[in-house]
N, C-alpha and C positions, 0 to 999 in steps of 0.2 A: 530417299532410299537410305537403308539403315548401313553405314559405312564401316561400322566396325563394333564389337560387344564389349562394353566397361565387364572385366571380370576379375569378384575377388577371392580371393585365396586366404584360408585359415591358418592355422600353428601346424594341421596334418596333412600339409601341403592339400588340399581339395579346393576345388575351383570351381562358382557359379556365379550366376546373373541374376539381376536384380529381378528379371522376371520369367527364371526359372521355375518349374511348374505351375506356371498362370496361362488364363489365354492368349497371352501374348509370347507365349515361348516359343513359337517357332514361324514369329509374323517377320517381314521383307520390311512391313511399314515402319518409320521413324515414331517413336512415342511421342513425340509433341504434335505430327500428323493425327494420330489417334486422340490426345488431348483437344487436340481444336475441334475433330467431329460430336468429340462426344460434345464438345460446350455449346457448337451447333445447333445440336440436336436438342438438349437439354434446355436453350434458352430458347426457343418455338413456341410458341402459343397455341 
């Protein structure tokens, strides 16, 4: 489970995440959870 959100901040003070606006912006999963499925997935024959 995803513990906490690395957030950074510009020179106009504004603050976002590496994967704000993607399909992952409003996932609970941990992205290395999502990196192992997808190489799962992807290395299947």
């Amino acid at each position: 489970m995803l513990t906490h959100r690395h957030l950074y901040q510009c020179n106009a003070r504004r603050q976002t995440s590496l994967t704000a606006g993607t399909i992952f912006d409003s996932t609970k999963v941990a992205m290395t959870t999502w990196f192992r499925a997808n190489c799962l997935v992807t290395e299947t024959k």
